[in-house]
N, C-alpha and C positions, 0 to 999 in steps of 0.2 A: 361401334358396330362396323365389321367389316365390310367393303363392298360387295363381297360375294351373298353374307349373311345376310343384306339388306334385300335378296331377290328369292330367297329362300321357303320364306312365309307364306303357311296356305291361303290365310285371309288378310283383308288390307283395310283399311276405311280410308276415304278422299274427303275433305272439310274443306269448303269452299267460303267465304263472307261474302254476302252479296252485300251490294249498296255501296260497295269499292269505286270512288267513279275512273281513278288512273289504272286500275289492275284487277286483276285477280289473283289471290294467294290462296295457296293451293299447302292443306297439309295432311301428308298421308303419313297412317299411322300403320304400326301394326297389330296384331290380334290380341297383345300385351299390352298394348297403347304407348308405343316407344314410336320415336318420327324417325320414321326410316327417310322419306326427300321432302320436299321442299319446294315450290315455284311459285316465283313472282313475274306472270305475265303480265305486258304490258296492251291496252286495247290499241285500237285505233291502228295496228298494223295491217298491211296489205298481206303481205307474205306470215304466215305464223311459223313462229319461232320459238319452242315453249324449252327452257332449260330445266332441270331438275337436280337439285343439291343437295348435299348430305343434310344441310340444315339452313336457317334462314339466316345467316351469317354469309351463304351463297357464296362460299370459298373454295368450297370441292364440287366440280359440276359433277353430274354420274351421271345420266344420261341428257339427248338433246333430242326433240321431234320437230320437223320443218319440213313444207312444202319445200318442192323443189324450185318454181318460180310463185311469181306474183299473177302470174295469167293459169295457172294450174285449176282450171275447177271443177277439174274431176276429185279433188281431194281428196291425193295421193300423200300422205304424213310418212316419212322418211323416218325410222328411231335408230339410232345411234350410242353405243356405249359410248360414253366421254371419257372413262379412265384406257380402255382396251382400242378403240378408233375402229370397231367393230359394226361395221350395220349387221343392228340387230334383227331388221325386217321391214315391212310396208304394212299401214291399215290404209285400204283405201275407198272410200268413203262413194256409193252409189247416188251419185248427183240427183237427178230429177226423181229417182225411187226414194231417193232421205228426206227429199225439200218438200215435197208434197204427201206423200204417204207415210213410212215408220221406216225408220231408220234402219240400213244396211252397208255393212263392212265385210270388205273382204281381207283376209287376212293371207300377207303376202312374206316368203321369206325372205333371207338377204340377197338368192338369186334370181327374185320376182317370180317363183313358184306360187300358184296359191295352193295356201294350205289349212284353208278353214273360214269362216264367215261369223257375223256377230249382229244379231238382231232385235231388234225391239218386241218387246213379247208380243202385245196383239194389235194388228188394224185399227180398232176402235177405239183401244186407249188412246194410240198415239194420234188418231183424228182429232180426239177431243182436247190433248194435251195441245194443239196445234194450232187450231180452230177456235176454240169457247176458252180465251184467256180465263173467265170467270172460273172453270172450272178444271182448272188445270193442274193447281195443287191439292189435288183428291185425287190425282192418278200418278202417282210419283212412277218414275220411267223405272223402266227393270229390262234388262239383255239376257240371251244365251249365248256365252260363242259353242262354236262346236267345230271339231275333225273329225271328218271321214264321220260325221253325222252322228258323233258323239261329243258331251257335255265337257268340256274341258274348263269352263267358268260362268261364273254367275255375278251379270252387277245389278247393284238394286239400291236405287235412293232411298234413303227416311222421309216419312211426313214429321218435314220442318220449313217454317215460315220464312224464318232468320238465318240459317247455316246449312249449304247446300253438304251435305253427307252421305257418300257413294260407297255403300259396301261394297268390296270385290271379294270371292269364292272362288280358291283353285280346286279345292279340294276336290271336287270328282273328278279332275285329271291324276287319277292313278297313277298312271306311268310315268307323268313327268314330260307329256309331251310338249305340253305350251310351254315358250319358253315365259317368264315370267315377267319380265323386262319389257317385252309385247303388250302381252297382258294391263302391267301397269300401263303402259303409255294408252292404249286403249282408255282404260277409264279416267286419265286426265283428258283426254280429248273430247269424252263423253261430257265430263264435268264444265269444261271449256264452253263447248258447243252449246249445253242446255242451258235455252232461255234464251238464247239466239238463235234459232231454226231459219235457214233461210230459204 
């Protein structure tokens, strides 16, 4: 699969294993179920630093997301094409509105324009997914991003116990305007982040 073809795909799935205590692996598929990347994050960093590979052999990086410092906590994720040394944009992550309430990104290009937001479907869910650990796995997380107040993606976890499983949805971006590179990098962060709220 070529790099370009690897960014192509309306829909994605993210496959997470929990109970990893050194990492998390991360494998996304596509809508044919062929592994388009790859990441093996490592925990216990200050700075995150998440690399993304054509495959788990992690020979060919293709893209890379990293704060920019260790004292960043506005969380500001940097995404970077690795084959092209392109930044590809900013997701930058609403500190005190994520950590207490549901979750809010903003979507930033390679010139720190924002050019769209990504949010957690409702208040309530995300209180209880937050709050009542008990019952947290009956409200699996779900996003819309949107531009210019239209639907550009959809992510949505499975009710699963054992294997954290992130559908992404381009498809109602018509035009082609998310780039899609973003997009991924968003739902690895998603998948990152969930089940550590802080």
């Amino acid at each position: 699969m070529t790099h370009e073809v690897r960014f192509q795909h309306p829909r994605y799935t993210i496959r997470r294993k929990f109970f990893r205590f050194f990492g998390d692996a991360f494998h996304l598929y596509t809508d044919e179920g062929e592994l388009a990347l790859y990441s093996n994050m490592k925990r216990f960093r200050l700075r995150e630093d998440i690399r993304l590979y054509a495959d788990d052999s992690q020979e060919q990086e293709l893209l890379r997301i990293s704060t920019r410092s260790i004292f960043d906590f506005a969380g500001a994720y940097d995404v970077h094409d690795s084959q092209t040394g392109e930044h590809v944009g900013t997701l930058r992550r609403a500190g005190f509105k994520s950590s207490f309430l549901r979750d809010h990104w903003t979507l930033l290009d390679n010139k720190g324009t924002e050019i769209g937001s990504l949010e957690e479907d409702s208040m309530l869910k995300a209180l209880v997914r937050r709050y009542i650990e008990s019952l947290a796995f009956f409200f699996p997380q779900h996003y819309h991003a949107t531009m210019d107040d239209n639907p550009v993606a959809e992510y949505r976890q499975r009710f699963n116990p054992f294997i954290l499983k992130l559908d992404v949805d381009f498809s109602a971006d018509r035009e082609g305007r998310f780039d899609k590179r973003l997009g991924i990098a968003a739902g690895v962060l998603l998948s990152a982040i969930e089940g550590r709220q802080e």
